[in-house]
N, C-alpha and C positions, 0 to 999 in steps of 0.2 A: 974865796968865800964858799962855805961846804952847802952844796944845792940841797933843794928841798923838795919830797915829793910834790910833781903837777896834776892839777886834774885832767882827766880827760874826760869832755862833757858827754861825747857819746858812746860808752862804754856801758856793757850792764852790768848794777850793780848787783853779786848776790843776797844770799838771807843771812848775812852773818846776825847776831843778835846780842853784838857785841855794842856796848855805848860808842854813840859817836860825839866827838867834839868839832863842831868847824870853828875855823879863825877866816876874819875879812880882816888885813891890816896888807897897806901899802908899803909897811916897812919891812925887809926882808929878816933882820936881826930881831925883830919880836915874833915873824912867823915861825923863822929857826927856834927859840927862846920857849916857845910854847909846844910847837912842837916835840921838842924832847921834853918839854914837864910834863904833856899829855899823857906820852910813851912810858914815862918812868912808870906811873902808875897802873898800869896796863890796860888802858884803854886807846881806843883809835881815836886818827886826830887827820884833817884834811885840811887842809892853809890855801886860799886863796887870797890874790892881791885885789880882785874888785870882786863888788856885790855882781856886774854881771856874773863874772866866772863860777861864783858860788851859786846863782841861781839855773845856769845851765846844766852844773852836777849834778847827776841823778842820786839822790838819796836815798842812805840803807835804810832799810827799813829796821830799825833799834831805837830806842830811846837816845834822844840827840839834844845838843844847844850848840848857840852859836854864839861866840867870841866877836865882839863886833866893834875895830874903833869909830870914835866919833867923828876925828877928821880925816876923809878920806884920799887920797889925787883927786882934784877936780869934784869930788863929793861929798854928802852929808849924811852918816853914818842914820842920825837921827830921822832924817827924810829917806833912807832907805829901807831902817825900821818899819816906816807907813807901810812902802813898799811891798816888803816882804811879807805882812799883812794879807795885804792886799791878794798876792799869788799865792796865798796858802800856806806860809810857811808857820806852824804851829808851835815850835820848840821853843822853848825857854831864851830868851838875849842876856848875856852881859855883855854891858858895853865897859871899853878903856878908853883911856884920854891922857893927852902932857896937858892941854888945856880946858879941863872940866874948870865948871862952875856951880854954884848950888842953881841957877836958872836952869840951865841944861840940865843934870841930873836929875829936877823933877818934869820935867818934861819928859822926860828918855822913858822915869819911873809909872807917868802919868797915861802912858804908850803900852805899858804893859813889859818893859823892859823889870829882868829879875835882880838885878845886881849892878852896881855901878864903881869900876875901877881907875883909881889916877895912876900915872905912869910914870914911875916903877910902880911895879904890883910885888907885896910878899908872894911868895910860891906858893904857900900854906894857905893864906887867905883865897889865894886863887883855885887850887883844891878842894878848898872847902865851899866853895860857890858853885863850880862845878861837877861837885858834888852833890849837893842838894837840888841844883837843876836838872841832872839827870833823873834822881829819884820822881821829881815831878814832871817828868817828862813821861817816865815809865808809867806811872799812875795816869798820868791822860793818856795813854795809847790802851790803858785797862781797860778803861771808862769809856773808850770809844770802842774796842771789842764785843764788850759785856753788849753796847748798843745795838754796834750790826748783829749780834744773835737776834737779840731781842726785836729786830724787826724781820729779820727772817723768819723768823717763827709766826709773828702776826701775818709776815704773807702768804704764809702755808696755810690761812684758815682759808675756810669758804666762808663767801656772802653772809650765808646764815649763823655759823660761827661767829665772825666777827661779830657779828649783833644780840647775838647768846654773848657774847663777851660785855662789850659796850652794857647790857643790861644787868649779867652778874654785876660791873663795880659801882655800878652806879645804887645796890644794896638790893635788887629786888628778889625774892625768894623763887625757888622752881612753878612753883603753880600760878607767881605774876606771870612770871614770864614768858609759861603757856599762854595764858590771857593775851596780854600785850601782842604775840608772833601768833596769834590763833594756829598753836601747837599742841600736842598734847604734852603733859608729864613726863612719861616717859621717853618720849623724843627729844625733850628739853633737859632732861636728865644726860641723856648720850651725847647731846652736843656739848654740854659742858662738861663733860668727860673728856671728849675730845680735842675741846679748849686748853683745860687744864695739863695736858698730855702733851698737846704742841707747843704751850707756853713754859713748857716746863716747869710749871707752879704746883708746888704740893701744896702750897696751903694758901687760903683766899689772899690773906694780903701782900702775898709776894705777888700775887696776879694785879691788885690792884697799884702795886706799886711800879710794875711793869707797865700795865696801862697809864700810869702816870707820866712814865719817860717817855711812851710813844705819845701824849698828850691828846688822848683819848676822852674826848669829851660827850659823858652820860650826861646831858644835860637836856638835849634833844626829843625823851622821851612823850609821850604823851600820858593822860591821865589812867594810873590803874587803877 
């Protein structure tokens, strides 16, 4: 039987940024089986036989999904779903099965599982899943980049910043907001300049929409 790459859980992994595929399956002839369709296509591909060994690998950091069957030795691919939840793990699932049922699949679906294959799978359809898993895997790692800026930047403000901020989106004009911070105009002028500079907003409703995602609530104010 021709072996198949093992992991090794404490190795470090580098920055490649190349998609990753992992497989959980206790059968060795669908690890092998996927393994080389992963490969064909030129993406990487890491095969473990239990959901332990998969959670011990340290993951590349790339757009990833997990290949995951439902029956596992002594396990429950679907209660390992919870699981892997539970520890973080964010990437897209599709699960396989010889004994899916329409109960199970929507449960698996219902879990937040992307795709659901019986066993045999077409090679194509399975390409094509793990296809569009990865595209959405890339888009959430955007979407959480785009984040950590965005809150970086809010913690480069000072005190007074932040609150020059909070009072721009909440619509108040520069001489409220004098008012409001008993500041002058032109002091209130240069903080939101400086707002605007560290939040990297050129124009007011990118800033308001950023304070949106940091969940910036102008609601607080008192009467101007």
């Amino acid at each position: 039987m021709v072996s198949e790459p093992h992991p090794v859980s404490n190795r470090r992994v580098g920055e490649s940024k190349t998609p990753v595929v992992y497989v959980i399956d206790d059968d060795e002839s669908i690890r092998f089986v996927l393994n080389g369709l992963v490969r064909s296509v030129g993406l990487q591909v890491e095969t473990f036989e239990s959901p332990k060994e998969f959670l011990a690998f340290p993951k590349y950091d790339a757009p990833s999904c997990l290949i995951l069957d439902v029956r596992l030795r002594g396990e429950s691919g679907l209660e390992f779903q919870e699981e892997a939840i539970r520890c973080g793990v964010r990437m897209p699932i599709l699960f396989m099965t010889a004994h899916g049922d329409i109960e199970m699949t929507v449960k698996a679906m219902k879990a937040g599982a992307l795709d659901f294959f019986p066993k045999p799978f077409r090679d194509q359809d399975m390409l094509d899943a793990i296809a569009h898993a990865l595209r959405r895997d890339a888009q959430r790692i955007a979407s959480e980049e785009a984040m950590a800026t965005v809150r970086a930047s809010y913690e480069s403000l000072t005190p007074r910043e932040r609150e020059v901020l909070k009072l721009v989106v909440a619509g108040l004009l520069n001489k409220q907001i004098a008012y409001e911070m008993n500041l002058s105009e032109i002091t209130v002028k240069i903080h939101r300049g400086q707002v605007m500079k560290k939040m990297a907003s050129r124009t007011l409703p990118d800033l308001v929409r950023k304070a949106e995602a940091l969940k910036i609530d102008p609601d607080r104010l008192g009467s101007v």
